[in-house]
LUMFISE-304924 format. One record per residue (C-alpha): x, z, y. Coordinates in steps of 0.05 Angstrom, whole numbers, padded with zeros to 5 digits, always signed. Layout:
N
XZY;...
END
This chain:
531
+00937+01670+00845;+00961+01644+00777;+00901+01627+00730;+00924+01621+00648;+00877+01619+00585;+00868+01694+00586;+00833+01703+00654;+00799+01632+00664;+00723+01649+00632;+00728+01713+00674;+00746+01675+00744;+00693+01624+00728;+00638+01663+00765;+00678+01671+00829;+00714+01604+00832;+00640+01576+00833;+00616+01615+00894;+00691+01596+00934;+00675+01528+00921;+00601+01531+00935;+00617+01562+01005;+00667+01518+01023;+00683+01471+01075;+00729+01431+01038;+00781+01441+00975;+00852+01428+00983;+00888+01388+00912;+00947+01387+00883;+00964+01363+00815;+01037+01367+00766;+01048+01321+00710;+01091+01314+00649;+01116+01258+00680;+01093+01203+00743;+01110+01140+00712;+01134+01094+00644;+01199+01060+00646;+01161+01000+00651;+01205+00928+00650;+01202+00861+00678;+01130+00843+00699;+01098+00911+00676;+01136+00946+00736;+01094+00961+00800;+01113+00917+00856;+01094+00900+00924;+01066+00839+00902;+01011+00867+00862;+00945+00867+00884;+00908+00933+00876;+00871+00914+00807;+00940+00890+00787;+00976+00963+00809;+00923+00997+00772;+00922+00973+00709;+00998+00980+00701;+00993+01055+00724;+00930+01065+00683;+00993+01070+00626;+01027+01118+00649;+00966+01161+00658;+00956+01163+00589;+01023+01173+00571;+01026+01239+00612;+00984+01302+00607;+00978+01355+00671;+01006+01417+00668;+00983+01458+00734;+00926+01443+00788;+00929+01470+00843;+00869+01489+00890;+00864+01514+00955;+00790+01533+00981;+00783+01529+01060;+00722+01572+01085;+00709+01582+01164;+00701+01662+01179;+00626+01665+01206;+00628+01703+01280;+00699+01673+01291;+00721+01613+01327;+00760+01559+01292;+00790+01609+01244;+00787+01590+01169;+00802+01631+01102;+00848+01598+01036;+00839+01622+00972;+00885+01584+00936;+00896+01586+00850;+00948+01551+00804;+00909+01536+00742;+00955+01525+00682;+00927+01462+00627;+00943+01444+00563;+00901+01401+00517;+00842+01428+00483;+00867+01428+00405;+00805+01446+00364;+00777+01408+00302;+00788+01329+00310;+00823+01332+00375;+00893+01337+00369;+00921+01302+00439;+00987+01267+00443;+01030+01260+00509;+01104+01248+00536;+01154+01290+00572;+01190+01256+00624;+01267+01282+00634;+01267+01268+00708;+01199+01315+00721;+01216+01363+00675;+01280+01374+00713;+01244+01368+00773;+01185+01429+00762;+01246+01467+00733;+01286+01460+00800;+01230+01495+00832;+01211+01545+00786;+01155+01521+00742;+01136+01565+00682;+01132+01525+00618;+01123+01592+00578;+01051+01603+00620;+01033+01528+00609;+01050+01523+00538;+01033+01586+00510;+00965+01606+00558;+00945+01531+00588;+00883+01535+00594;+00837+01474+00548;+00813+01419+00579;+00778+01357+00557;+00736+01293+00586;+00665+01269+00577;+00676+01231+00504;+00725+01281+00467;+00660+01334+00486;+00607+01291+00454;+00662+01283+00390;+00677+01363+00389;+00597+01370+00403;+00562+01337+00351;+00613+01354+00300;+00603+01429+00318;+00523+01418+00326;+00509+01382+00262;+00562+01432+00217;+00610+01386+00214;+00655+01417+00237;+00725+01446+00213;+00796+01473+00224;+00840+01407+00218;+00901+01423+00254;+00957+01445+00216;+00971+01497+00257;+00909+01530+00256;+00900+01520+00182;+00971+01566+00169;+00938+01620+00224;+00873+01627+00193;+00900+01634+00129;+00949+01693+00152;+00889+01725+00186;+00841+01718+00115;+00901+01752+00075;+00905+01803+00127;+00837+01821+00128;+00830+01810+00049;+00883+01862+00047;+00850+01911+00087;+00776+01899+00050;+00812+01919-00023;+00832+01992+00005;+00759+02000+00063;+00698+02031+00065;+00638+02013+00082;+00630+02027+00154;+00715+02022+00169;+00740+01977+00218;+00808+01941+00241;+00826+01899+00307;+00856+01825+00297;+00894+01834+00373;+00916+01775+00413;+00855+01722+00390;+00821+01701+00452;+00785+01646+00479;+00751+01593+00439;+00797+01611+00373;+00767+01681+00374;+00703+01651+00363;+00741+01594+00309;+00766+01657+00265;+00709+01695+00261;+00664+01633+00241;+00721+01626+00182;+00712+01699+00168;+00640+01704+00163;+00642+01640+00111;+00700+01664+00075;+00675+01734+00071;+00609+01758+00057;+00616+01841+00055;+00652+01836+00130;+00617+01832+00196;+00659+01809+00267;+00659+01829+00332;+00693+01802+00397;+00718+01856+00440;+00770+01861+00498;+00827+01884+00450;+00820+01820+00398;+00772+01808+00343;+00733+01872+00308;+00727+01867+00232;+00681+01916+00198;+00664+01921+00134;+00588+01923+00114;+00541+01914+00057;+00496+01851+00031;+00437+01891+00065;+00465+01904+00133;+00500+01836+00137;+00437+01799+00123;+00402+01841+00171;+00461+01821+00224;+00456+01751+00220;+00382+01753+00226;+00366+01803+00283;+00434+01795+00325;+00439+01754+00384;+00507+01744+00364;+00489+01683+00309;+00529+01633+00292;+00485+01579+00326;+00496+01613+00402;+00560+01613+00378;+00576+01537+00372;+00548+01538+00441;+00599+01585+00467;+00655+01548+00423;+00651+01489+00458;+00640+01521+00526;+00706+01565+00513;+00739+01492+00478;+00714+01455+00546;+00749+01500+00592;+00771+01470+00659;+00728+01421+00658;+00668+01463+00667;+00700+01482+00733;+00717+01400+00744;+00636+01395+00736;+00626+01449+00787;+00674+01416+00837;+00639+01357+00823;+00573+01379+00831;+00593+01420+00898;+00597+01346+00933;+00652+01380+00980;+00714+01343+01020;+00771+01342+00978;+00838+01330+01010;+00901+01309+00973;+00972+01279+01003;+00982+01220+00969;+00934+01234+00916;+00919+01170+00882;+00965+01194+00813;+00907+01257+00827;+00850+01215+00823;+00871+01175+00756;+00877+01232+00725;+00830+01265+00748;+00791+01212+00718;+00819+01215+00659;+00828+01278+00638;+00763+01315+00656;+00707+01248+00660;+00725+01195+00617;+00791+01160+00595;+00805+01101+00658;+00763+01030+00641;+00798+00973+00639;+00756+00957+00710;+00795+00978+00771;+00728+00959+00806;+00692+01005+00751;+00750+01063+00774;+00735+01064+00843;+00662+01071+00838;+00666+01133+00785;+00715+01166+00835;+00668+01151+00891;+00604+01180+00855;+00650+01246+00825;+00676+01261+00905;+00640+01223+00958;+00688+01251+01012;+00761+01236+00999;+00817+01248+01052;+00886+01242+01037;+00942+01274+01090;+00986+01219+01070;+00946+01158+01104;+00925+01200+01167;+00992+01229+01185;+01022+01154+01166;+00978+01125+01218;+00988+01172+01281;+01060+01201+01266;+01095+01137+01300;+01041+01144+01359;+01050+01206+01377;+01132+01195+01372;+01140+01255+01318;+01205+01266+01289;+01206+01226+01211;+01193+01260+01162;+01192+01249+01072;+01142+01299+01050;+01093+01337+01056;+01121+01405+01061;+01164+01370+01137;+01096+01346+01158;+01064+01417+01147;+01129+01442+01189;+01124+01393+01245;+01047+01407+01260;+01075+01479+01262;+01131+01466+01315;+01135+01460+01378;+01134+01384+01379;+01056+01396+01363;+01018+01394+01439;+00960+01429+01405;+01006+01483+01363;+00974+01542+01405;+00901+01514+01402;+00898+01496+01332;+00858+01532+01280;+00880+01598+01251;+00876+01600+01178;+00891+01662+01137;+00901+01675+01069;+00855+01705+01025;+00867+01771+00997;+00902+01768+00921;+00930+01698+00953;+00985+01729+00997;+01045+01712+00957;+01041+01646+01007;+01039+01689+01072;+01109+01697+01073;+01152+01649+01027;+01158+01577+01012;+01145+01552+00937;+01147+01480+00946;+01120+01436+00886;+01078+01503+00864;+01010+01470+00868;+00972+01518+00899;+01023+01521+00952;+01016+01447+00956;+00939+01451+00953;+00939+01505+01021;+00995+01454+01053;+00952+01392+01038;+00892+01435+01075;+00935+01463+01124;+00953+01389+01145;+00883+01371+01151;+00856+01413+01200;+00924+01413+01246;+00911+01337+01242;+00843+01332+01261;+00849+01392+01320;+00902+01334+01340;+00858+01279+01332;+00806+01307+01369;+00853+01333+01428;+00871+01262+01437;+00797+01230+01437;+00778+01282+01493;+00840+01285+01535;+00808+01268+01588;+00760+01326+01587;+00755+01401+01558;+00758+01398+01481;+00693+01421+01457;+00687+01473+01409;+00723+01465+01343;+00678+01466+01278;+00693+01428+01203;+00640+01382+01220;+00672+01357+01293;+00732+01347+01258;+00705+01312+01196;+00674+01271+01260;+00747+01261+01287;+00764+01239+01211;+00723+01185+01194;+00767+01126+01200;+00801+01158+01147;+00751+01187+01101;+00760+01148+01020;+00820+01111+01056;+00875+01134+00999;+00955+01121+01001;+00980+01071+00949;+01055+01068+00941;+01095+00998+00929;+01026+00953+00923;+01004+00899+00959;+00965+00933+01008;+00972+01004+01038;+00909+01035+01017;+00853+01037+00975;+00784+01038+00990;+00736+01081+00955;+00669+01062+01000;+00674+00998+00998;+00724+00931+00992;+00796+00940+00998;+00827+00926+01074;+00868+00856+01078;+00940+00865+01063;+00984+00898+01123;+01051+00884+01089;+01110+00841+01127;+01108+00761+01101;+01128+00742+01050;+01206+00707+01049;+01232+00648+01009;+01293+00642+00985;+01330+00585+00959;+01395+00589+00922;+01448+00536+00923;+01509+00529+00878;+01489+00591+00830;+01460+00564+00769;+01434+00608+00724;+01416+00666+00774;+01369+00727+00761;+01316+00770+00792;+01368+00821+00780;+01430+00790+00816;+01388+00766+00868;+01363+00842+00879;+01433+00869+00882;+01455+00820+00928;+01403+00853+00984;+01404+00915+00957;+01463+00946+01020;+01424+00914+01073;+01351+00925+01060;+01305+00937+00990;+01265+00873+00975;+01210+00868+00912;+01238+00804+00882;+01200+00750+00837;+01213+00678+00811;+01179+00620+00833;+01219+00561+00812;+01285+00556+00766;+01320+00563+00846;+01268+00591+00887;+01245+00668+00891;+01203+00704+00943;+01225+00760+00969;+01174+00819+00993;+01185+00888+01029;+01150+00945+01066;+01183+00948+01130;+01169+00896+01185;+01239+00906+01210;+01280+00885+01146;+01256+00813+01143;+01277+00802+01211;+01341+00834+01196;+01346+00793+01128;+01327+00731+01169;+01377+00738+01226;+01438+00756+01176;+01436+00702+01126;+01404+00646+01173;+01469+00603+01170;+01493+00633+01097;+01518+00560+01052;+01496+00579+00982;+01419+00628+01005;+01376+00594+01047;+01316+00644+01065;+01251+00628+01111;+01173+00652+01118;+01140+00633+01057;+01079+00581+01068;+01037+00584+01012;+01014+00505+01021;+01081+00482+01030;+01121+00525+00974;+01075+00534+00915;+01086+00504+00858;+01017+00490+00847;+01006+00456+00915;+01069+00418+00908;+01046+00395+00841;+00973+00378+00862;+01003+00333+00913;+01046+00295+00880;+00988+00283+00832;+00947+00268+00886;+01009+00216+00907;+01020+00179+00845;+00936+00170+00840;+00940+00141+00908;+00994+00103+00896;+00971+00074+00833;+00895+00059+00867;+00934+00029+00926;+00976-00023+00873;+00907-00041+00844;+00875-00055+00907;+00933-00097+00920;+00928-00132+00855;+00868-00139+00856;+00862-00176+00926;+00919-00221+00905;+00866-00250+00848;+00840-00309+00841;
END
């Protein structure tokens, strides 16, 4: 089900009972781009720590803007056993523009190119997106609208309005009292802007919002007084309703929020930041600060990404590079519990996923991401009770089945594997570290050093000295391999990096420490040989 502008206020009423009966809600999110073309040191590597990895993505999340959420809404069928329902939505965003806000954000070639590959509709996200905005641009918008501040600034808007006064100044020169004529295609929170305009502007005309457009009717001083002070349609509910209409998605982000259920992402870290960003506040400067909002906005986090990395090699499944070959291995044969598994339907007005594949569609994603979840856990909890008869399957047994992994969320090319939204970040994981010296090549770079691996194996790669670098990758097996083929090499000589025997730091506190010594040693010396 594709959700624009035009039907978002109407859904809002049954999106909040989905969510409110859920068991969990599967995410997906597309941007206008993943990440800056970020140089030198301000590129992610494996040697960051977390707080290091975040602050140089918390860039690139305000660079880009979304442009479609996905949901999927898993509900178990009451009477039925282990069988679960997915109502699944692709919401279309674009940034509120109303009064002082007037957001700025980047295209990216690569993800343009990408969504476009796969179908994405840039008509439906740039012409009926629906408005969105976080927790400071509402109390901006708010008090500006509250206190009669407020006014049309964009540009844009300014040239509308001002077609839409002619129009209607036009019309009142030739009506009646009593005649009426339709403004069509104004909706949402800009119905509501024009007629506030009107009413100001015009003092014989009284508006009305209907499903057609805007109603314009022309009336006398009498009646229009009598309007304005005995119709429930005043302008002061209507600020109210402006900046509920202006707020958009994120009054449904506050009744996710304030649902408190599961949500499940595959690698959904990029989710979470902008998550963050977009609908609560813009990201602190804290990564500490970050992880606590997240944890207080969803208290039960599970990403597909980290489970399925930690038992695919166990249970010898076939490799695979995204989620839509995970979601088709759980389905295959390969699966021992693909016949016992849950059963999960579609929901009706959702069935356009029944039958065909829309990869990268995030709703699609969203009911994959869900999908993988409970396949996983019916897995997880085969394997804890192999020994005996599986009891019966429910959300909560597998939830049970899930906790090692609950707020454990994928990071890609950091330090560690993982974040940790409960609580303090697991030690790194990663392979050691490798030192590299360099003979006979004066002059060398980060960059020549890089290409030089770059056939065998894909190292991060950072200075140390003027002839040392270290050398740091994800896979266990390419520093052995790196090890064993240049162990003899005459010009690169490479070994485990020991922090207290190659740092800089130590190297320079002990020769400190060595000339002090030396020096006290001299003037003991001296000073026995004294008269």
């Amino acid at each position: 089900m594709d959700i624009g502008a035009d039907e978002f206020e109407q859904s809002l009423p049954l999106l909040q009972e989905l969510v409110l009966g859920a068991d969990f809600v599967g995410l997906d999110i597309e941007f206008t781009g993943l990440r800056s073309n970020l140089s030198g040191p301000q590129q992610i590597s494996l040697f960051d720590l977390p707080s290091e990895w975040y602050l140089k993505t918390r860039q690139s999340v305000q660079q880009f803007t979304i442009c479609q959420i996905g949901l999927s809404v898993f509900s178990s069928i009451e009477g039925e056993s282990n069988k679960y329902v997915a109502h699944s939505c692709n919401f279309f965003l674009f940034p509120t523009t109303f009064g002082v806000l007037d957001s700025e954000f980047s295209f990216q070639a690569s993800s343009v190119q990408f969504l476009n590959q796969y179908g994405f509709d840039y008509n439906k996200f740039l012409k009926n997106g629906i408005p969105y905005m976080n927790e400071e641009q509402e109390k901006k918008i708010k008090h500006n609208i509250l206190t009669g501040n407020w006014k049309v600034r964009s540009s844009l808007d300014k040239e509308q309005i001002k077609v839409v006064i002619d129009e209607v100044t036009r019309w009142l020169d030739l009506a009646e009292e009593g005649d009426w004529m339709t403004l069509p295609g104004i909706a949402g929170f800009q119905a509501f802007e024009v007629q506030l305009v009107l009413r100001k502007a015009l003092p014989d005309i009284w508006t009305v919002l209907r499903d057609q457009g805007v109603v314009v009717k022309k009336v006398s001083t009498q009646h229009r007084w009598y309007l304005e002070n005995t119709s429930c349609d005043r302008e002061s509910c209507w600020k109210e309703k402006i900046l509920l209409s202006a707020r958009g998605f994120s009054v449904f982000f506050q009744m996710l929020v304030k649902a408190r259920k599961p949500l499940v992402g595959h690698n959904m870290m990029m989710d979470l930041l902008h998550l963050h960003e977009k609908f609560f506040r813009p990201l602190p400067e804290s990564y500490d600060e970050f992880k606590l909002n997240i944890h207080n906005l969803f208290p039960v986090l599970i990403d597909t990404k980290n489970v399925t990395k930690d038992i695919w090699k166990e249970l010898n499944f076939p490799r695979v590079s995204n989620l839509s070959e995970v979601y088709e291995v759980l389905n295959s044969d390969v699966n021992p519990t693909k016949n016992s598994g849950p059963v999960i339907i579609h929901a009706s007005r959702c069935e356009k996923y029944v039958e065909t594949k829309y990869p990268h569609e995030a709703a699609y994603d969203a009911f994959l991401c869900g999908s993988v979840l409970l396949k996983v856990a019916h897995l997880l909890l085969w394997k804890v009770h192999s020994a005996i008869p599986i009891p019966e399957p429910s959300f909560p047994l597998y939830l049970d089945v899930l906790a090692p992994y609950v707020n454990q969320v994928n990071l890609i090319r950091a330090g560690v594997p993982k974040i940790n939204f409960a609580g303090p970040d697991s030690p790194s994981i990663r392979p050691p570290i490798l030192i590299l010296t360099v003979r006979r090549w004066p002059g060398v770079s980060e960059q020549q050093v890089y290409r030089e691996f770059q056939n065998l194996c894909k190292f991060d790669v950072r200075r140390l000295t003027q002839s040392q670098f270290l050398l740091m990758t994800n896979k266990f097996k390419d520093t052995r391999s790196i090890l064993k083929e240049y162990k003899c090499h005459p010009t690169l000589q490479i070994s485990l990096y020991r922090y207290w025997r190659h740092s800089p730091n130590i190297n320079c506190l002990l020769r400190v420490c060595g000339i002090v010594t030396t020096w006290a040693f001299i003037a003991f010396l001296l000073g026995r040989a004294g008269p």
